[in-house]
N, C-alpha and C positions, 0 to 999 in steps of 0.2 A: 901716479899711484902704482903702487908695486902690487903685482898678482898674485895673488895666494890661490896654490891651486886647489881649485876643486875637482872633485871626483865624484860624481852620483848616476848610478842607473846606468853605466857609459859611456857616459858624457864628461869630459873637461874642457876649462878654460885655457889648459896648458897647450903652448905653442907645437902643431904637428904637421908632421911632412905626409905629404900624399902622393904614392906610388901611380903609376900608368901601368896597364895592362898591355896599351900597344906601345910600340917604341914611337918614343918622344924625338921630334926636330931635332935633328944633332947641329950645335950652333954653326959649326962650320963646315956644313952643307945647307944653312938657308941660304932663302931667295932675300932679295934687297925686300921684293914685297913682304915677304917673311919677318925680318928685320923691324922692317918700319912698322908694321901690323904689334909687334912683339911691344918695340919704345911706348906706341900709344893708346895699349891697354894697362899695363899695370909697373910701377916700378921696379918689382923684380922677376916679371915675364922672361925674361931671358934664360932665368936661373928656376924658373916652377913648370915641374913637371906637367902640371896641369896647361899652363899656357901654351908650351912646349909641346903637345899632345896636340890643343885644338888649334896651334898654327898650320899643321897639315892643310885645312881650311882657312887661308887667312883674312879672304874675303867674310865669311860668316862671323870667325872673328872680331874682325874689327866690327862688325855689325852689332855682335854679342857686349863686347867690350863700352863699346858708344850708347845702348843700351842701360845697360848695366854703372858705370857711370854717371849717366843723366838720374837715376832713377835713385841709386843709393847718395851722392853728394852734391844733387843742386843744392841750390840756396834758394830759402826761404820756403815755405808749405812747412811738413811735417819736422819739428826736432829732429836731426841726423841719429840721435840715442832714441828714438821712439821708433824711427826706419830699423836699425840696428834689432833690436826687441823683436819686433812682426819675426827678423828673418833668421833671430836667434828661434823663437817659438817655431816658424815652419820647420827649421833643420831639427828639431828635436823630432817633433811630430812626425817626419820623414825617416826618422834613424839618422839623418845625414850627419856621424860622428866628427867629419872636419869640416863644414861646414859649423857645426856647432860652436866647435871650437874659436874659431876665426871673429863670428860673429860674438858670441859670447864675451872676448877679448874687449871687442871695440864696444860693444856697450858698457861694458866696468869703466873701460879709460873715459867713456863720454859721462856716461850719470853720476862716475867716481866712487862705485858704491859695488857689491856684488849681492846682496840680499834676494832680487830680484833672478839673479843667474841661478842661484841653490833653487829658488822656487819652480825657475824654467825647468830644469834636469829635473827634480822632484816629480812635479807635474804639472804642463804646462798650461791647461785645461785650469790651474788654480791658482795658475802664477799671478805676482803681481803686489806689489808692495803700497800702490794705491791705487783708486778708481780707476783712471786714467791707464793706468798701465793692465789692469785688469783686463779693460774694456778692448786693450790694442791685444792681450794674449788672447781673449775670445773670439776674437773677430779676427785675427792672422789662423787660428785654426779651422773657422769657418771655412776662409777663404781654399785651404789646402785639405781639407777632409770631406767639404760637400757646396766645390765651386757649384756645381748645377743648379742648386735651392739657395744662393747665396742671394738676400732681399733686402726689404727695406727695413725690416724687423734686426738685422745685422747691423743694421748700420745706425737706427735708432738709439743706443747708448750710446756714440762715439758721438753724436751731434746732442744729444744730451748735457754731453759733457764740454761741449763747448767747442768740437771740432770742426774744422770748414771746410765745406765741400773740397776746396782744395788739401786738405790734410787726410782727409780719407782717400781719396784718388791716390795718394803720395803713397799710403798705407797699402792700399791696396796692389799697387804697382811694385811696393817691397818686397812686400810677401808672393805675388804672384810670380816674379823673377826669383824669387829661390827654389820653386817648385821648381821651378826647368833648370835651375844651378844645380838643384841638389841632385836633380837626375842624371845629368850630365857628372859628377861627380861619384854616383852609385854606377852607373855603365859602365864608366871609361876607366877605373883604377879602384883604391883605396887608402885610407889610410892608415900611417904606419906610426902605430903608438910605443912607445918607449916607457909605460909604464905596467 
């Protein structure tokens, strides 16, 4: 599926590079640990400043990565395009402009559709092209705007709807991992749009 860019409220789909504020791992002055931490977080860790940045830690790292990971591409529980959604919705709701973006990408390519994207950047609070995904944009905002009060009342329409305990755990873990991503990404740089 080829991406038609969107543009709403500050938010696009279009592919963006994110700046560091502190100087990033220069590749040849890493450590082997450095190195290996780099290979087995992401395929172009080597080359993102962002990874590059939290290698300075690469124990945490790899912790973060292994995490992250497990959370956004097992197999089986939640649709990988319905994890995508939760984490597209918190980065909105965060501001997190590359974050947004990233996520926003991989859920077009998986649902093969962007309808749903325009509604995310519009307002995410009313996103949502059916029940189903309604229910994952309400309850990923839930989760990121009033984890404290976050009950059984939240989680009522998603088992409604036919979700399993194990799919809401998936959901929830989605979106709770982009809170701390997107922070991590508002702290540490920005990103730098070309439009």
């Amino acid at each position: 599926m080829t991406a038609i860019p969107i543009r709403i409220n500050g938010f696009t789909n279009e592919t963006l590079q994110w700046r560091s504020w502190l100087q990033p791992v220069r590749m040849d002055q890493a450590t082997a640990q450095q190195l290996a931490v780099l290979d087995e977080s992401h395929p172009q860790a080597r080359t993102s400043d962002y990874y590059l940045t939290l290698v300075h830690q690469p124990r945490m790292l790899q912790h973060r990565s292994t995490a992250y990971n497990a959370i956004m591409y097992a197999q089986g529980g939640l649709p990988r395009a319905e994890r995508e959604l939760g984490a597209m919705v918190v980065s909105v709701t965060n501001g997190c402009v590359y974050c947004t973006s990233v996520h926003a990408q991989r859920y077009a390519q998986l649902a093969k559709r962007t309808d749903t994207v325009e509604q995310v950047f519009t307002d995410p609070s009313r996103a949502g092209s059916t029940e189903r995904e309604r229910a994952i944009a309400r309850f990923a905002q839930a989760v990121t705007l009033r984890p404290h009060t976050l009950g059984p009342d939240d989680m009522a329409p998603l088992q409604a709807l036919g979700m399993s305990d194990e799919d809401i755990i998936d959901l929830l873990h989605a979106t709770a991992i982009f809170g701390w991503a997107n922070r991590l990404m508002h702290n540490l740089g920005e990103p730098v749009q070309s439009f």
